[in-house]
VMD Tcl script that draws the C-alpha trace (Angstrom):
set ca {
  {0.00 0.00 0.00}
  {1.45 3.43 -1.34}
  {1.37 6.95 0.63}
  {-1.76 7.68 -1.67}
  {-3.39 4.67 -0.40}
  {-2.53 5.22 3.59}
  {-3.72 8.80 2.90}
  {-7.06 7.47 1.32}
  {-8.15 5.68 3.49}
  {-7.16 8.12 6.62}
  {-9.32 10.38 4.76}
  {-12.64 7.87 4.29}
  {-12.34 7.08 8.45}
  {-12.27 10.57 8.97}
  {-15.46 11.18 7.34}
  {-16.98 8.03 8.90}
  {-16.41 8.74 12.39}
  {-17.65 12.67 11.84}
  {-20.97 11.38 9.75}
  {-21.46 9.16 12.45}
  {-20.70 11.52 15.44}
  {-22.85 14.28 14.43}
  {-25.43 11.46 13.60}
  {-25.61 10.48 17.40}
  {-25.79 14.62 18.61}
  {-28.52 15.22 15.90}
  {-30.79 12.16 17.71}
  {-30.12 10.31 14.75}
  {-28.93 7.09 16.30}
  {-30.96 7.39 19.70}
  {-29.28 7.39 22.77}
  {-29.12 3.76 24.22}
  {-29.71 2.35 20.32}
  {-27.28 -0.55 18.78}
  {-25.00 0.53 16.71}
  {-24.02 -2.62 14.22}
  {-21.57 -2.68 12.31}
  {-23.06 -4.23 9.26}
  {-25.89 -1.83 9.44}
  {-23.82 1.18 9.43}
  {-21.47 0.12 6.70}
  {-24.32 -0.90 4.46}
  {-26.23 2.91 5.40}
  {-22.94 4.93 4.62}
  {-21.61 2.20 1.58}
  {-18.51 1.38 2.97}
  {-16.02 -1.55 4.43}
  {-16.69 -2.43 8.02}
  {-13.16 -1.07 9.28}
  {-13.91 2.32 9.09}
  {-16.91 1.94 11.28}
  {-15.31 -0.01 13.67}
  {-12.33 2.70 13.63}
  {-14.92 4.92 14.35}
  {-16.70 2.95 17.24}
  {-13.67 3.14 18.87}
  {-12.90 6.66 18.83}
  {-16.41 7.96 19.74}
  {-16.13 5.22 22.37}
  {-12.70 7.55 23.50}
  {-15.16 10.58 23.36}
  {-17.78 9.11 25.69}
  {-20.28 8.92 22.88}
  {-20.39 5.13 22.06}
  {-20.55 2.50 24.72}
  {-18.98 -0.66 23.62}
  {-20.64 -3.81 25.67}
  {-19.16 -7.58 25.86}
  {-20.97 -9.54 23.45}
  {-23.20 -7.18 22.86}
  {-21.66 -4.78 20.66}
  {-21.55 -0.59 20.32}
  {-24.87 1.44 21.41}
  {-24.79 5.07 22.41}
  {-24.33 6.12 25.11}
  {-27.23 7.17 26.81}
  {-26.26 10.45 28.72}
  {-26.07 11.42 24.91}
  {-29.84 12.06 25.48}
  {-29.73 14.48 28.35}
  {-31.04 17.61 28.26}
  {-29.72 20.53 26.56}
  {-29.82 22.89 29.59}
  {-28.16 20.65 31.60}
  {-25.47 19.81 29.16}
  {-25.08 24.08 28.78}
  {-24.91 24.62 32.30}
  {-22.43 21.89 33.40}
  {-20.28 23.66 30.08}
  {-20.85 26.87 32.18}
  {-19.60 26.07 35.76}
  {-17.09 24.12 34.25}
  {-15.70 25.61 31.09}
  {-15.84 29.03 34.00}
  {-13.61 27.33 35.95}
  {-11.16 26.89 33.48}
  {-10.24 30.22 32.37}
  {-10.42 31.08 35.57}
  {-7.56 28.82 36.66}
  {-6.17 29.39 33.33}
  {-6.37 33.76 33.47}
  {-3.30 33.33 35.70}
  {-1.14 30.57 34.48}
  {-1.36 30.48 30.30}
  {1.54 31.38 28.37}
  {1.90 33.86 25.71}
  {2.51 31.02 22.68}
  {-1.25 29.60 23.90}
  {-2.98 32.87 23.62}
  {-1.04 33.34 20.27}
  {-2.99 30.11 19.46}
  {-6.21 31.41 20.33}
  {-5.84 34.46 18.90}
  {-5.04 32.21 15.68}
  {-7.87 30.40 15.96}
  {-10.43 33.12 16.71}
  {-9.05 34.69 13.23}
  {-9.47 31.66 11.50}
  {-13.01 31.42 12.52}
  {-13.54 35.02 11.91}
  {-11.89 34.22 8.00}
  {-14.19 31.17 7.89}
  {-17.48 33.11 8.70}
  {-16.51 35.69 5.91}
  {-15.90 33.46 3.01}
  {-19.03 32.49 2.14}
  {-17.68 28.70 1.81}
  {-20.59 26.09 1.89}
  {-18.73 24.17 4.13}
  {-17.36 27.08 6.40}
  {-19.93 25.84 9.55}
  {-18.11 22.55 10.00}
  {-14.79 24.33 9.71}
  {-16.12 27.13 11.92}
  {-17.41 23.91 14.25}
  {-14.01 22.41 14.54}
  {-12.04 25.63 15.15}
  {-14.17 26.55 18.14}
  {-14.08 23.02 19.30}
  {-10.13 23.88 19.30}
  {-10.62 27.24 20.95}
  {-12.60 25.50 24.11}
  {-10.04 23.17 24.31}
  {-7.37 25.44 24.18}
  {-8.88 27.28 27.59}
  {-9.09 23.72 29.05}
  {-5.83 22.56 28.31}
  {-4.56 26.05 29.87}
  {-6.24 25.04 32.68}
  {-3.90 22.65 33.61}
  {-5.82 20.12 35.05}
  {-6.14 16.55 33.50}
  {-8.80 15.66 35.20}
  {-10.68 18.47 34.63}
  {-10.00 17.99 31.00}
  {-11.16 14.56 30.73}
  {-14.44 15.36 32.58}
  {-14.84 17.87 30.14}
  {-14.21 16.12 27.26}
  {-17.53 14.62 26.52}
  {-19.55 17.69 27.56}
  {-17.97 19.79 25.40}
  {-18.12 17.48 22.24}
  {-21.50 17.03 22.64}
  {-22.37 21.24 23.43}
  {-19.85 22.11 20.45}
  {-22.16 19.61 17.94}
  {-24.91 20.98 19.78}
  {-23.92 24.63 18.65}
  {-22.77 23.39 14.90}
  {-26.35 22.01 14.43}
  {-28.09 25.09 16.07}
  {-28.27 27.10 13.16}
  {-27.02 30.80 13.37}
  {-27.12 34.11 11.61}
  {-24.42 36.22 11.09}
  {-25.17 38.71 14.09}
  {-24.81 35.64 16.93}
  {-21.56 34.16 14.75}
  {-20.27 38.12 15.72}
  {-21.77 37.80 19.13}
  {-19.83 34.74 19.76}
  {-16.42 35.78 17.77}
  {-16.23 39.10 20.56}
  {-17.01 36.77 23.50}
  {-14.13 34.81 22.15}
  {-11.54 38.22 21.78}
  {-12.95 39.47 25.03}
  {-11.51 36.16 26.81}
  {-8.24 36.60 24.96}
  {-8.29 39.99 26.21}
  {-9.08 38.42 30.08}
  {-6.40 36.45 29.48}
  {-3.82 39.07 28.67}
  {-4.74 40.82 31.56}
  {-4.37 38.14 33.70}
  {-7.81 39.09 35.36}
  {-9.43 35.29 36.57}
  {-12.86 37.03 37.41}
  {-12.99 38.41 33.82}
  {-12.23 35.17 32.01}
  {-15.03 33.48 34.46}
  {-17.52 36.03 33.40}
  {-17.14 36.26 29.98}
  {-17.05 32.32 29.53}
  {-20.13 31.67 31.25}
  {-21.79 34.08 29.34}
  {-20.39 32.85 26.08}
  {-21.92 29.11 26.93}
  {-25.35 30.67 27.83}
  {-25.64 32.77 24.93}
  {-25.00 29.79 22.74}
  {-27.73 27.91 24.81}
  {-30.26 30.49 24.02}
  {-28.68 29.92 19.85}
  {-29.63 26.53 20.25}
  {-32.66 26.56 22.21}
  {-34.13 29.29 19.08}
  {-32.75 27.23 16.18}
  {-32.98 30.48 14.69}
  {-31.54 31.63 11.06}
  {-30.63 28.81 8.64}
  {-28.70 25.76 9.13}
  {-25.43 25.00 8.48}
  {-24.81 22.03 6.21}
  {-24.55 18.61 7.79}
  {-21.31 16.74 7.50}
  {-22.78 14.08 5.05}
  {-23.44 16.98 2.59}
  {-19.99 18.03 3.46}
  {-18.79 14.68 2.24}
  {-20.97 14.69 -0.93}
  {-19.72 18.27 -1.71}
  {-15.95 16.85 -1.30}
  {-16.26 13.86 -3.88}
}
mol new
graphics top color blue
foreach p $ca { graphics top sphere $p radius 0.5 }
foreach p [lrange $ca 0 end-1] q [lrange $ca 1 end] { graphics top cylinder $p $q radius 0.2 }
display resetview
């Protein structure tokens, strides 16, 4: 198998595992439902290894519970309630950039600040698939506060709740004047950050997950295109 060929098929699991993760977020693939692998390949017309590949790593994110002789289902805390996903976010995601106002370093609030451009870029160039790219790049962002954090278990409890309230936002459909309302809640943190201010960071966070909340409690504006239209667009 060439470098083409390794690179191929990297590619196809790729867009397995994020068809099927935004599947499960979307109530697609009901919380607590099997998940076989026969039935999947046949639905998405592919070989079962990319499926399993992908069981496994939504198993890593807490999405997919894989039972003894009885195969993947999802996880059922998938199913929980919006609000309560949102608020954990809040307290905890807080938390964070409060612990992490007084102890990041200048090259991680370079990355932010990269990242908030990119999504800023993204948001202006009219690109059919700029939501899941927009999607991804905040997905970085959040985990860029946690990881400044500093705390591994804080990040691993996080993990799962914010994969689930970043889908949660990607599939919440928003208009341009919330994207803006969420891109200066992002440069107002980097600004927390650069003053080293903890109560700031806190604030602003915590209002950042709640106003997203409210975005997907509306499903307001028009919706960004799902990743299986991404995939179509791409071939």
């Amino acid at each position: 198998m060439g470098v083409q060929d390794d690179f191929t098929k990297a590619s196809a699991s790729e867009s397995v595992y994020r068809l099927i993760r935004q599947r499960i977020v979307q109530g697609v693939y009901h919380p607590g439902g099997a998940l076989k692998e026969a039935d999947l390949a046949r639905g998405i017309g592919c070989s079962r290894t990319p499926i399993r590949e992908a069981l496994r790593r939504l198993e890593s994110d807490g999405l997919v519970d894989i039972l003894p002789n009885r195969g993947a289902r999802v996880a059922s805390w998938v199913g929980a309630d919006p609000n309560q996903i949102f608020l954990l976010r809040a307290n905890l995601e807080g938390f964070a950039a409060r612990m992490a106002a007084t102890s990041i370093s200048s090259f991680a609030i370079s990355r932010l600040v990269e990242l908030a451009e990119a999504m800023e870029k993204a948001e202006d160039s009219e690109s059919r698939l700029r939501f899941d790219e927009i999607t991804e790049l905040n997905y970085e962002f959040h985990k860029g506060v946690f990881d400044a954090a500093g705390d591994k278990r804080l990040a691993s409890i996080m993990a799962c709740i914010l994969e689930v309230g970043s889908m949660m936002h990607s599939i919440g459909i928003h208009s341009r004047a919330e994207a803006a309302r969420s891109f200066r809640h992002h440069r107002e943190l980097i600004e927390a950050f650069e003053a080293r201010d903890p109560d700031w960071a806190e604030s602003v966070t915590r209002c950042h997950v709640f106003s997203v909340r409210s975005i997907v409690a509306s499903g307001s504006a028009h919706g960004p295109l799902s990743v299986a239209e991404s995939i179509a667009g791409e071939s």
